[in-house]
C-alpha positions in Angstrom: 204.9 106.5 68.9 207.4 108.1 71.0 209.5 106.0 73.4 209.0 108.1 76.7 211.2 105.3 78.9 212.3 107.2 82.0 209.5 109.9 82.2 207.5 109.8 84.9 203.7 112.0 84.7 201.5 112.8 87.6 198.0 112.9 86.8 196.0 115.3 89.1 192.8 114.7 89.3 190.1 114.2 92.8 186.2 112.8 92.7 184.6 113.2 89.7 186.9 113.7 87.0 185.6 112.6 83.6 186.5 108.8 83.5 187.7 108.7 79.8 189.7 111.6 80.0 192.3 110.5 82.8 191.4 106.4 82.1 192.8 107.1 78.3 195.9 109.8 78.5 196.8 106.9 81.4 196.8 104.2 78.9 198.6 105.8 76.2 201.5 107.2 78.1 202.0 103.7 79.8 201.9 102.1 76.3 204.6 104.5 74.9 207.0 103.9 78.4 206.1 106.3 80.5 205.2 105.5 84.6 202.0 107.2 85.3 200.6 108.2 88.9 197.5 109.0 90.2 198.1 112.6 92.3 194.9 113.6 94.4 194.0 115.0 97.4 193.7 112.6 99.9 195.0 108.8 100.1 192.6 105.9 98.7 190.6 105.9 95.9 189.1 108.3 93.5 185.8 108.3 92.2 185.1 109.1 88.3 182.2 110.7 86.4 181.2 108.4 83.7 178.0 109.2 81.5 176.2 111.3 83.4 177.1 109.2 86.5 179.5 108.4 89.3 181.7 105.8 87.2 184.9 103.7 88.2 187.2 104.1 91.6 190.9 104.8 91.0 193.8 104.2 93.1 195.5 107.0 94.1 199.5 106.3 94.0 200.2 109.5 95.5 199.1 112.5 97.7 200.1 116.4 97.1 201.7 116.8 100.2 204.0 113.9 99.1 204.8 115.0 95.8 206.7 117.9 94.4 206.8 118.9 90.3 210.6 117.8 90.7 209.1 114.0 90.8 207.9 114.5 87.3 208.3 115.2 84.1 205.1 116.1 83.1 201.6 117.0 84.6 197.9 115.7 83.2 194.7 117.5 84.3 191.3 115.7 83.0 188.5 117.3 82.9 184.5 116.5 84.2 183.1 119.3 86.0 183.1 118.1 89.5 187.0 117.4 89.8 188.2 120.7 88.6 185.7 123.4 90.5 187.2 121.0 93.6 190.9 121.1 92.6 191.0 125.1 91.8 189.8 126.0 95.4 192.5 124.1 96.6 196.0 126.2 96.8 198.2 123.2 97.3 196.9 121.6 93.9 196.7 125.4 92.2 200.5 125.8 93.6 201.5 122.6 92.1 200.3 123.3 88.5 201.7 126.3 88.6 205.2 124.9 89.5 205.1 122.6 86.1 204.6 126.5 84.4 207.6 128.2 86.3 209.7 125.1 85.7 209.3 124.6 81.7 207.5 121.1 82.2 204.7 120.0 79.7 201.2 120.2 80.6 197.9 118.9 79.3 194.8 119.9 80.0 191.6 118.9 78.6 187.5 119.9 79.1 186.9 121.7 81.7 190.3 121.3 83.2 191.8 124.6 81.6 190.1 126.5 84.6 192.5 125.0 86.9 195.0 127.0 84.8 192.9 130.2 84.7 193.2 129.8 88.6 197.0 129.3 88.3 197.4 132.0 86.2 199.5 130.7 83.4 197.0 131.7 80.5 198.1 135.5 79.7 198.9 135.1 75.9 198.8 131.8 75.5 196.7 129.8 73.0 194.3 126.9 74.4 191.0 125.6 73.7 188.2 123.8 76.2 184.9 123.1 76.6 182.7 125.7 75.6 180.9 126.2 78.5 184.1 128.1 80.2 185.4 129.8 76.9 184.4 133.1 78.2 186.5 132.3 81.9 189.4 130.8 79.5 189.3 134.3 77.4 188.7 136.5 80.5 192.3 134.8 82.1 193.8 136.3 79.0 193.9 133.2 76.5 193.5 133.1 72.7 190.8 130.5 72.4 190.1 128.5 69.8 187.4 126.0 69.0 190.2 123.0 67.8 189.8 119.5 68.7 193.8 120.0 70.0 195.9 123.2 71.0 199.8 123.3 71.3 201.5 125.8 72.6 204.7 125.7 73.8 204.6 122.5 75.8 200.5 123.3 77.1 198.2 120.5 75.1 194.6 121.7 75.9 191.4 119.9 73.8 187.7 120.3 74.3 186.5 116.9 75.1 186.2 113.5 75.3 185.8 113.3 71.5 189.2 115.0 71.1 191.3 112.6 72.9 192.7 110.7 69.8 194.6 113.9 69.2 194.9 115.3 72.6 197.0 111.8 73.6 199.6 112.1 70.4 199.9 115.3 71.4 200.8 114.7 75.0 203.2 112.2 73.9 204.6 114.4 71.9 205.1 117.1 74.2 206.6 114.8 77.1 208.9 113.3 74.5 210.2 116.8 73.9 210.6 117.9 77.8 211.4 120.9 78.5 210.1 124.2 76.4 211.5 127.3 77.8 208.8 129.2 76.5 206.5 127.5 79.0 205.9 129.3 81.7 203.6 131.7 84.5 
């Protein structure tokens, strides 16, 4: 495993993100070095989605209006249904994802979070996969989608699923190890 000592990755996420996949991208990048914090909303705690089901509360460490891209080296999005729809109609947390694209930073997505990119606007050409459900949003924000448990391009990690996080984690680490791609961006 990479040694990611002195990279620190916000995790955006509000109420009702999917539980396993901010809980396990969390773990791993702690485990290889990295600091982790919780970006949301509002102060307090967040609430996760967990098997059809509101699940465990997470401290938030930080709020957007607190926080620039320039704090980070990296960005996590999880997925869940709930957390993105919320997230996308918000422009402070649209205008921060988009700020990790114009400044070459890695960023992961995974589920359903890829529409928070399609609202950003960073998919024109690029290749991702999500969950199926959105495919057709993910395609019509000018992605090449694939159905692949992991997608790399250029610094962007998107996966489908839960079930994908084995290789949706070595890829994050991977990608934050790396830093900056040039080729990421808006």
């Amino acid at each position: 495993m990479e040694n990611l000592d002195r990279k620190t990755v916000a995790i955006l996420a509000t109420n009702g993100f999917e539980e396993s996949e901010l809980r396990e991208p969390k773990k791993t990048l702690e485990k290889a070095g990295a600091d982790v914090e919780i970006v949301s909303l509002e102060k307090g705690e967040i609430k996760s989605w967990n098997n059809g089901d509101w699940g465990k509360a997470y401290k938030v460490d930080k709020t957007l209006n607190e926080v620039t891209q320039a704090d980070y080296n990296a960005l996590v999005l999880p997925g869940g249904v709930i957390n993105p729809d919320i997230l996308r109609r918000d422009k402070n947390a649209i205008s921060f994802i988009k700020s990790f694209f114009d400044n070459h930073k890695p960023v992961a997505a995974i589920c359903h979070a890829p529409w928070l990119l399609a609202e950003a606007d960073v998919l024109q050409g690029r290749n991702v996969t999500s969950f199926s459900s959105i495919k057709t949003d993910i395609i019509n924000a000018g992605a090449n989608w694939s159905d692949e448990e992991v997608v790399v391009d250029a610094g962007l990690v998107t996966s489908r699923n839960p079930d994908d996080l084995p290789a949706f984690n070595d890829k994050l680490v991977e990608e934050v190890y790396e830093g900056k791609h040039e080729e990421q961006m808006a």
